[in-house]
C-alpha positions as CSV (number, residue, x, y, z in Angstrom):
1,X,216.3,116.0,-212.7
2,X,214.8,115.8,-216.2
3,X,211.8,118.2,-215.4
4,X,209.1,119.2,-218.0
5,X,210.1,122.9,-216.7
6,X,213.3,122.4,-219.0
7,X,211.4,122.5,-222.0
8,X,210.3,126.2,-221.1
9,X,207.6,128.5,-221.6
10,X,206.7,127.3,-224.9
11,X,205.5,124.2,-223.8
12,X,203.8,125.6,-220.6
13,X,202.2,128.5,-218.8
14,X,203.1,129.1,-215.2
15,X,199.4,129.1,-213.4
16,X,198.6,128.8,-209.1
17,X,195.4,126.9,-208.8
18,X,192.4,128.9,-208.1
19,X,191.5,128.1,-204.5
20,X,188.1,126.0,-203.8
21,X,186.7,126.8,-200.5
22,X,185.7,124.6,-198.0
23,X,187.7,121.8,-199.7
24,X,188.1,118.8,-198.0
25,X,189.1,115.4,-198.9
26,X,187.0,112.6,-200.4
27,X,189.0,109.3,-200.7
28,X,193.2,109.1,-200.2
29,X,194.5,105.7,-201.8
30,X,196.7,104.5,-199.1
31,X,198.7,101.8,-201.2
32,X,199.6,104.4,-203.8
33,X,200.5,107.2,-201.4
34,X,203.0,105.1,-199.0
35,X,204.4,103.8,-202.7
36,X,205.3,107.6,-203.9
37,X,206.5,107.9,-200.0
38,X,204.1,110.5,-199.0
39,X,202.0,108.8,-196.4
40,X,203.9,111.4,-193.9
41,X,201.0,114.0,-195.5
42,X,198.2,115.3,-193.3
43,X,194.4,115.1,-193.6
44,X,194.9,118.6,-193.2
45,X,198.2,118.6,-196.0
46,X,195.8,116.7,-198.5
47,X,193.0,119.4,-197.5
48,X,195.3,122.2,-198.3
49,X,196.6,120.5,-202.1
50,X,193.2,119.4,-202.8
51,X,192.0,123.0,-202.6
52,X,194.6,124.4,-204.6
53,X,195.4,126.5,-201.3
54,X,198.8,125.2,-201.1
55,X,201.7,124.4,-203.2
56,X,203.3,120.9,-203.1
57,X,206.8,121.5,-201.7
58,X,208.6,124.1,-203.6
59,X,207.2,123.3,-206.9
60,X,205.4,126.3,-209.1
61,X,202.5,124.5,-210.8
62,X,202.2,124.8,-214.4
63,X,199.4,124.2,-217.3
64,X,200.4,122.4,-220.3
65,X,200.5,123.9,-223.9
66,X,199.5,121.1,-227.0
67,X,197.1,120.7,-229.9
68,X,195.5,117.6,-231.4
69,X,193.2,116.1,-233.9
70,X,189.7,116.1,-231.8
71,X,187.1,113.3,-233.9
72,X,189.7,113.8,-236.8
73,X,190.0,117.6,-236.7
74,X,192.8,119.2,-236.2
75,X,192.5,121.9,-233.2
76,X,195.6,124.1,-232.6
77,X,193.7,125.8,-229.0
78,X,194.5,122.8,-226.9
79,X,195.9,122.8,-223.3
80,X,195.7,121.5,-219.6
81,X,192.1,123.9,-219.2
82,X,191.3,122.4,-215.6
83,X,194.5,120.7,-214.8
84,X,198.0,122.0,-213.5
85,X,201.1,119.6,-213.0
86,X,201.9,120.6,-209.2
87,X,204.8,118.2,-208.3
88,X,207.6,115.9,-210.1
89,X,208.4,113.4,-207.7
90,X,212.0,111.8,-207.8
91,X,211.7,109.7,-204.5
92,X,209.4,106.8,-205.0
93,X,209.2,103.1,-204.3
94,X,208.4,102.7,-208.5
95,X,210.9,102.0,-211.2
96,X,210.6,105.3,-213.1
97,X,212.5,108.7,-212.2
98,X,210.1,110.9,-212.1
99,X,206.2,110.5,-211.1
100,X,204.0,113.8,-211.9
101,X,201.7,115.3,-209.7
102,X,198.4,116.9,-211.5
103,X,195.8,118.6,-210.1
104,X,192.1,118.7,-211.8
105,X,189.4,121.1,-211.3
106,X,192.2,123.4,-210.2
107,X,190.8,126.5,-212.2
108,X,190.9,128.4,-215.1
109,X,194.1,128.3,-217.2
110,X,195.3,130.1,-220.5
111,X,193.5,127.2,-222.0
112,X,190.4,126.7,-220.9
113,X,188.8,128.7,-223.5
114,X,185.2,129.0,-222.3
115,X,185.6,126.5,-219.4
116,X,184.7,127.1,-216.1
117,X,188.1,125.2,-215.0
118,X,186.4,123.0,-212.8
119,X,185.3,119.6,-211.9
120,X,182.6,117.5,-210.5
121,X,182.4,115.2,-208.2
122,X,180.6,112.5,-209.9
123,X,183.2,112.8,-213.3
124,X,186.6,112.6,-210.4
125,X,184.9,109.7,-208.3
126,X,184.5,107.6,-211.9
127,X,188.1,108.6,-212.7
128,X,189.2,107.2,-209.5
129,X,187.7,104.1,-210.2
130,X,188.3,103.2,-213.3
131,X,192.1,104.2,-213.7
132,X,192.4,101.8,-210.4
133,X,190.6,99.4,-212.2
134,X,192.4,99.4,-215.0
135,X,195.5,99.3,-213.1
136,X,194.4,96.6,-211.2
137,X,193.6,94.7,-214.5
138,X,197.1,95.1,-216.1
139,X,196.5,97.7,-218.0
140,X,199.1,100.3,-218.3
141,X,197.2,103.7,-216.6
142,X,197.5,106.8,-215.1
143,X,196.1,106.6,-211.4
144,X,194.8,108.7,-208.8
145,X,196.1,109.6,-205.6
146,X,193.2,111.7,-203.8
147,X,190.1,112.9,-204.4
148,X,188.4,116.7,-202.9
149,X,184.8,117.7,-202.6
150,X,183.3,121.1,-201.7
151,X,179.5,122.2,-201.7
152,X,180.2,124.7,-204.1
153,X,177.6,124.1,-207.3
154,X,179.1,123.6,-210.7
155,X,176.6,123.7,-213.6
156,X,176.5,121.4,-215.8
157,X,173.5,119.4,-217.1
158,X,172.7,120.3,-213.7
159,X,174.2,121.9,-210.9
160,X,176.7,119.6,-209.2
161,X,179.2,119.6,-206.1
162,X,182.9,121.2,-206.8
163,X,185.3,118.4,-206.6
164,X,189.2,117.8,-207.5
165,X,191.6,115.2,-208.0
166,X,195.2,114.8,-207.9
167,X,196.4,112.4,-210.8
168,X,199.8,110.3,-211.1
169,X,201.5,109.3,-214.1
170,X,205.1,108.9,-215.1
171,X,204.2,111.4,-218.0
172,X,201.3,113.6,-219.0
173,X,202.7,114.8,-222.5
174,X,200.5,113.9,-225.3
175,X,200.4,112.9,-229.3
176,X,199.5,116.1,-229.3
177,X,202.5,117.7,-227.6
178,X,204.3,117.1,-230.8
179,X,201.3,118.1,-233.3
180,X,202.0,121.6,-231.5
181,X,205.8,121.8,-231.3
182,X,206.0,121.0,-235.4
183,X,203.1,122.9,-236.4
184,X,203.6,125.8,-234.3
185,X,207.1,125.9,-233.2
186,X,210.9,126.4,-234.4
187,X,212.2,123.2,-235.7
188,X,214.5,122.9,-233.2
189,X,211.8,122.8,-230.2
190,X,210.4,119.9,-231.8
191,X,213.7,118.6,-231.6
192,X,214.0,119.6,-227.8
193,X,210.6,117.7,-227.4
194,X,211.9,114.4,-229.2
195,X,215.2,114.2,-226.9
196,X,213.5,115.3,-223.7
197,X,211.6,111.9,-224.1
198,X,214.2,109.7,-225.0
199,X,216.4,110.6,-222.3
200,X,213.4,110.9,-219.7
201,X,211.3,107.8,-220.6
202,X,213.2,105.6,-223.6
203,X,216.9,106.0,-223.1
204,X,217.2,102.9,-225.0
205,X,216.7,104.9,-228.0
206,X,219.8,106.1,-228.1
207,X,221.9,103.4,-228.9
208,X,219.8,103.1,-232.3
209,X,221.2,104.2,-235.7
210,X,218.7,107.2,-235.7
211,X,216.6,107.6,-231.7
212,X,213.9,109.8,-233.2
213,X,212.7,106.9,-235.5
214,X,213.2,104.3,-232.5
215,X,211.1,106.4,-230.6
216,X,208.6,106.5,-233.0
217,X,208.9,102.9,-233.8
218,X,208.2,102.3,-229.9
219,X,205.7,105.3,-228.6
220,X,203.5,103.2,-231.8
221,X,203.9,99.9,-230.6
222,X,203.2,100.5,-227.0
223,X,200.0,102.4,-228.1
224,X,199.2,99.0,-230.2
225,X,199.5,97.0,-227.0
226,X,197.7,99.4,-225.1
227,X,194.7,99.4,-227.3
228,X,194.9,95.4,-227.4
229,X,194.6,95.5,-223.5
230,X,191.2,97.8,-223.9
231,X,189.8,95.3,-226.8
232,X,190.5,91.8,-224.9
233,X,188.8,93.4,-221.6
234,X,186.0,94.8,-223.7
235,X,186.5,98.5,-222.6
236,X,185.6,101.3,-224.7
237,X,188.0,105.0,-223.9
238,X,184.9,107.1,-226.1
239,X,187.5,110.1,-226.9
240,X,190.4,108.9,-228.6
241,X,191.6,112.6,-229.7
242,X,195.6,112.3,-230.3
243,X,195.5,115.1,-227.1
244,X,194.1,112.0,-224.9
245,X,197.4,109.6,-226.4
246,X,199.9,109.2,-224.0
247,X,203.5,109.2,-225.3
248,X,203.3,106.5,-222.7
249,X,201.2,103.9,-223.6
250,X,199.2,104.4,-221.0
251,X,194.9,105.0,-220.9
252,X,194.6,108.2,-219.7
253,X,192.3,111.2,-219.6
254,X,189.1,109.0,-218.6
255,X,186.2,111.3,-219.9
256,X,183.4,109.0,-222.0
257,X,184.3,105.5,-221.0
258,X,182.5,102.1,-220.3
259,X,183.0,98.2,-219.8
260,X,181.0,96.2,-222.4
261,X,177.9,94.2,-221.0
262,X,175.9,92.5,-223.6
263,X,179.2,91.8,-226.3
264,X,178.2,94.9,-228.9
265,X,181.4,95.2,-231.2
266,X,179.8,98.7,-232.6
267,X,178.7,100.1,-229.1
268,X,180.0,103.8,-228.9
269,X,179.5,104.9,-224.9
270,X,180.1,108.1,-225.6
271,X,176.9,110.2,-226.3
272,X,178.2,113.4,-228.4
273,X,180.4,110.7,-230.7
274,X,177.0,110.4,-232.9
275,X,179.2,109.4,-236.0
276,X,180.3,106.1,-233.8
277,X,183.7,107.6,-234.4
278,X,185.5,105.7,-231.2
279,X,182.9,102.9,-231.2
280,X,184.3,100.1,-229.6
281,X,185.4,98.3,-232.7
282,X,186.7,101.4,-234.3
283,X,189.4,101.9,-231.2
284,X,192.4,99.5,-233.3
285,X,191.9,102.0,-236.0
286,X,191.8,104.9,-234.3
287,X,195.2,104.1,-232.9
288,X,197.0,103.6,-236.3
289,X,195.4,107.6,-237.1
290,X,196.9,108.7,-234.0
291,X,200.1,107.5,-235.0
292,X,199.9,108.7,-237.8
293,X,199.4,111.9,-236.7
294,X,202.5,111.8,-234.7
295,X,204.6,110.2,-237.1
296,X,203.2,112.9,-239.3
297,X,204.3,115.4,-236.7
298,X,207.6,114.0,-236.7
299,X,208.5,114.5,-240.0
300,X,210.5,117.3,-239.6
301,X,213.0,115.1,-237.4
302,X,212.9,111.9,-239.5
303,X,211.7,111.0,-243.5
304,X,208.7,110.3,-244.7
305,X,210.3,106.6,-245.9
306,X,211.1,106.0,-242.1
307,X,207.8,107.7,-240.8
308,X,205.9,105.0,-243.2
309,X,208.2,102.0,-242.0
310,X,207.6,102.9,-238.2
311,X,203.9,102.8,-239.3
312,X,204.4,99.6,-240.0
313,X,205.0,98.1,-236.5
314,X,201.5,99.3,-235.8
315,X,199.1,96.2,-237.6
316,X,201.5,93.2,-236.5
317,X,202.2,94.3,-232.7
318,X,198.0,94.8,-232.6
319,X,197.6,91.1,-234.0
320,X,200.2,89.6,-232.2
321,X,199.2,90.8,-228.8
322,X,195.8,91.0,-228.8
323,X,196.1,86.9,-230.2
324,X,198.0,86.4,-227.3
325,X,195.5,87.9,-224.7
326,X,192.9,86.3,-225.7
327,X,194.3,82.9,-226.4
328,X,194.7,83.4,-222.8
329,X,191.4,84.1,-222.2
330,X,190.8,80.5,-223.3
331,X,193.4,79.0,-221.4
332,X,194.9,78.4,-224.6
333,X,198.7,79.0,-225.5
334,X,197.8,80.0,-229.5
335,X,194.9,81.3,-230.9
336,X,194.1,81.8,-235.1
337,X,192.2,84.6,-235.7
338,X,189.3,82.3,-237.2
339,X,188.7,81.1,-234.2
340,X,188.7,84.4,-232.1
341,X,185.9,85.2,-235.1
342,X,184.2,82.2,-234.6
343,X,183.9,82.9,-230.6
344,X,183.4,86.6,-230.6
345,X,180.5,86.0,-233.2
346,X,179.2,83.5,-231.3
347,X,179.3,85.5,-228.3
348,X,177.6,88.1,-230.1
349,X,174.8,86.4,-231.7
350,X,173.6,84.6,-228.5
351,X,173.7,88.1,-226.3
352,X,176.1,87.0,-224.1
353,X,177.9,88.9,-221.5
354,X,181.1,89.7,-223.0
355,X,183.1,89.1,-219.5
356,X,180.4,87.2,-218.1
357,X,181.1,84.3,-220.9
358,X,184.7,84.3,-220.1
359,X,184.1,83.6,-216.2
360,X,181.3,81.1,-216.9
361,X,183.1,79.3,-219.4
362,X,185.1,78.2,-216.5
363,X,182.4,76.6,-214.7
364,X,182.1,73.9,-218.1
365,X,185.6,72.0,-216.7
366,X,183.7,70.8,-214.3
367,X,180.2,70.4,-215.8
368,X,179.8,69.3,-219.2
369,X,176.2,71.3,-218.8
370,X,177.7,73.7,-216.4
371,X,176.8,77.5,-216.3
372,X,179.2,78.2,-219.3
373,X,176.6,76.2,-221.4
374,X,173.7,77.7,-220.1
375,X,174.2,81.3,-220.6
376,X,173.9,80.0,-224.2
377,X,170.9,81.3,-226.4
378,X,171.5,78.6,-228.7
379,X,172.6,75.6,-227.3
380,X,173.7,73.7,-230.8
381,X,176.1,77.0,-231.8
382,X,177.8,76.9,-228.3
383,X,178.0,72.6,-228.6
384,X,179.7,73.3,-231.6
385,X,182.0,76.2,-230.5
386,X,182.8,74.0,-227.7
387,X,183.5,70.6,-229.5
388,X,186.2,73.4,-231.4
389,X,187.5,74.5,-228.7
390,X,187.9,71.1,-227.2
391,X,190.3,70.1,-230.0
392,X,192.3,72.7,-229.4
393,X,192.9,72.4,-225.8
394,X,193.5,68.7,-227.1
395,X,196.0,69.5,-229.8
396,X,197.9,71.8,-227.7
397,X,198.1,69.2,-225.0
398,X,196.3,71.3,-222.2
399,X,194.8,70.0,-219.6
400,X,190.7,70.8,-218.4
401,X,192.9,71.9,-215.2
402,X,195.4,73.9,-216.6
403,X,193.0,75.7,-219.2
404,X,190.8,77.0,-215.7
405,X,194.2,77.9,-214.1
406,X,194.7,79.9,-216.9
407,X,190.9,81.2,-217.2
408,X,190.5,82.3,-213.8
409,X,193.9,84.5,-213.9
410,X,193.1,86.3,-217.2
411,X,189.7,86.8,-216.9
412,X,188.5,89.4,-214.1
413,X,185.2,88.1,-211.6
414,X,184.5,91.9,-211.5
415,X,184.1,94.1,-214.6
416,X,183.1,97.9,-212.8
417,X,180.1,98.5,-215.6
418,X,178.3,102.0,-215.6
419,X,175.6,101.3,-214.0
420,X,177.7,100.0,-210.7
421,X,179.7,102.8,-210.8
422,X,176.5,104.9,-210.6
423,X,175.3,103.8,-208.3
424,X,177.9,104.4,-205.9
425,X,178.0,107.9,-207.5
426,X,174.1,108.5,-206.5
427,X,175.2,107.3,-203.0
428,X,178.1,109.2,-202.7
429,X,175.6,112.6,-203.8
430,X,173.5,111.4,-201.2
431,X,176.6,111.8,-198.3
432,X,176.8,107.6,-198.3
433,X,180.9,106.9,-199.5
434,X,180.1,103.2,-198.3
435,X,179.2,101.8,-201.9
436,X,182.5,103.9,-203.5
437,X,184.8,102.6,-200.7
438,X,184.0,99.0,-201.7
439,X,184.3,99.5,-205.1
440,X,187.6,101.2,-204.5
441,X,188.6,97.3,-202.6
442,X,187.1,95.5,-205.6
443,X,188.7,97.8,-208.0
444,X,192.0,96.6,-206.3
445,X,190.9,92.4,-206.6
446,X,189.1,92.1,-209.8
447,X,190.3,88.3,-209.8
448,X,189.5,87.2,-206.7
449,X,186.2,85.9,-205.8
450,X,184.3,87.6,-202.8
451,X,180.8,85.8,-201.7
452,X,180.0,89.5,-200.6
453,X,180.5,90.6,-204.0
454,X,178.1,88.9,-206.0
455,X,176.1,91.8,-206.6
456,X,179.0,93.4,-209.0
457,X,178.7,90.3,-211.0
458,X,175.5,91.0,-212.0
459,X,175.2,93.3,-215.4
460,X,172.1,94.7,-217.4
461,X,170.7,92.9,-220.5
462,X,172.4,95.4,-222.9
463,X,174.5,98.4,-222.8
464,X,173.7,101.0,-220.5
465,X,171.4,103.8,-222.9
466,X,171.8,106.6,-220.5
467,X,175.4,107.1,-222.4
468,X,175.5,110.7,-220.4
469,X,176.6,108.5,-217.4
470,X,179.8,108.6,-219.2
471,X,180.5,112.3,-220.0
472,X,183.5,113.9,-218.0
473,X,182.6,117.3,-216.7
């Protein structure tokens, strides 16, 4: 088995989880835990994991050594602080080798520098949801498997309930993984580093000329098509440090985050980002200087020639894809970026809903003065969006039909905003799961319509203000 053990004790620090007491289990998704074939654990198994009073199996948790730029600083005291990767599981019903197990709010580490190494239960409950949303969406993700709660206060802005969280991904090393192994590190660890993920998670890359630069060349691209997912959904990650890039391509580390309401291309939902930093239309950006710090990190394996050519990728697999996605959006099969201009400005200047317009626009196949005209501010820019939009649907010989099949597929009824999620959360504070369960079911159908649902159709006027909704803790 390809364990992250093998890279040794550089790369980690061998840490038990510091037990919480009184512990017990919050939520346990079902689907994912028959899918990694442990639905044989206990109420009372779950219990013990969740409280860091057991180990999984025979495995000896560990906490995670990397660096990273942090709002375009470079930070060379970076590690798992609250976190420990418990299990690597090999038998699975999913088409990857290895799944990790990783326990949050499992207490202090080597890294958690002044950190308390804990969680709350209002930051793991808004993890859980999203990360299932964002599965659920088709967006690559990490996921969660359980959730933990105990009455033991953690202070934060306020004092809070204790909670953990057990987290699944097929890999939890980072951009900045590498920013430590070549800054920090022999050569050769580096090196160790590079092949561990080809063989683990891109064996392909061998049968290139030279499999550090096609590893490069891919980690970039699927980070390009990641951040293309976030922008055609409208959702904003808030801390796009290179230690919150999976090697992956996956969103993970859900701290700061939000859906877009009201269509705001410079909305930043993450209150301490007072620069606007990772605002919302800064995120494509951000991802070329996150590969650039890793191809920059790299350079000791490849040239700086090849490091600028696998830099390239980056622009062209963000146009292409994101194009794509949205042209299907529209029901359309090609898009020019004009026109995806044209509609997000449009969008933008008549204070439109960014998913709302989407899901309403369907509604104008079968009304020429349906509810995807009214929504409008300004009835004559929409007429003459639409009279575009028309022509192409005519020129590429699409059908009012076909164009709603395609709508209603790509464009999600349910959109889990802030203040939803909050709500849940004030419930959930209150001893009420009922509101989080059901957002757990929609989280799981965001295309399919549910007449009991129409209440998480609903969004504010604007972007939620109370950005501290959106701080991990």
């Amino acid at each position: 088995m390809l364990s992250y053990r093998q890279l040794g004790h550089a790369f980690f620090s061998d840490q038990n989880p510091t037990p919480l007491p009184n512990c017990h289990y919050v939520y346990i998704n079902k689907d994912l835990s028959k899918n990694l074939n442990l639905d044989h654990l206990t109420k009372d198994d779950f219990n013990n994991i969740l409280s860091g009073q057991a180990q999984f199996g025979s495995s000896t948790p560990l906490a995670m050594k990397y660096c990273g730029h942090q709002f375009g600083h470079y930070n060379p005291d970076l590690g798992d602080g609250r976190g420990l990767l418990i299990a690597e599981l090999t038998e699975h019903k999913f088409a990857t080798a290895i799944i990790d197990l990783h326990l949050k709010g499992a207490g202090q580490t080597p890294y958690s520098r002044q950190g308390d190494g804990r969680a709350v239960l209002r930051s793991t409950l808004r993890e859980y949801l999203m990360s299932e949303a964002m599965f659920h969406l088709n967006i690559p993700s990490s996921r969660a498997l359980a959730i933990g709660s105990c009455p033991e206060p953690i202070l934060r802005e306020q004092y809070e309930p204790a909670a953990t969280m057990i987290r699944t991904t097929a890999c939890h090393i980072r951009f900045g993984h590498f920013e430590y192994a070549s800054y920090h590190l022999p050569r050769e660890k580096l090196k160790e580093l590079a092949n561990y993920c080809i063989h683990r998670f891109y064996p392909e890359c061998l049968k290139a000329k030279d499999p550090y630069v096609s590893l490069l060349k891919t980690i970039i691209a699927k980070t390009a098509k990641l951040i293309a997912h976030w922008q055609a959904v409208g959702f904003n990650h808030g801390v796009m440090n290179t230690d919150n890039m999976s090697v992956l391509g996956e969103t993970f580390d859900y701290g700061p985050f939000a859906f877009l309401t009201t269509y705001n291309p410079s909305y930043v939902c993450n209150h301490s980002d007072t620069q606007g930093r990772y605002a919302f239309d800064q995120q494509a950006q951000m991802g070329l200087f996150n590969s650039q710090c890793l191809a920059q990190a790299m350079l000791p394996l490849i040239t700086k020639e090849q490091a600028i050519d696998c830099l390239k990728v980056y622009e062209p697999t963000f146009n292409k894809h994101f194009n794509y996605l949205f042209a299907q959006k529209l029901g359309l099969n090609e898009i020019s970026e004009s026109f995806i201009e044209l509609t997000l400005t449009m969008i933008h200047q008549n204070n439109m809903d960014y998913t709302d317009f989407f899901r309403q626009l369907t509604y104008s196949f079968d009304d020429k003065n349906g509810r995807g005209r009214n929504i409008a501010l300004d009835l004559n820019q929409f007429d003459s969006w639409n009279e575009q939009y028309e022509n192409l649907l005519t020129k590429q010989h699409i059908s009012h039909k076909q164009a709603k099949t395609t709508l209603q597929v790509n464009n999600p009824n349910y959109i889990l905003h802030t203040h939803i999620i909050q709500n849940a959360i004030d419930l959930a504070y209150q001893g009420d799961y009922s509101e989080f369960e059901t957002l757990c079911e929609v989280a799981k159908n965001p295309f399919t319509q549910n007449p009991d649902w129409v209440r998480f159709e609903k969004t504010k006027d604007s972007n939620d203000p109370d950005m501290s909704l959106s701080c991990s803790s």
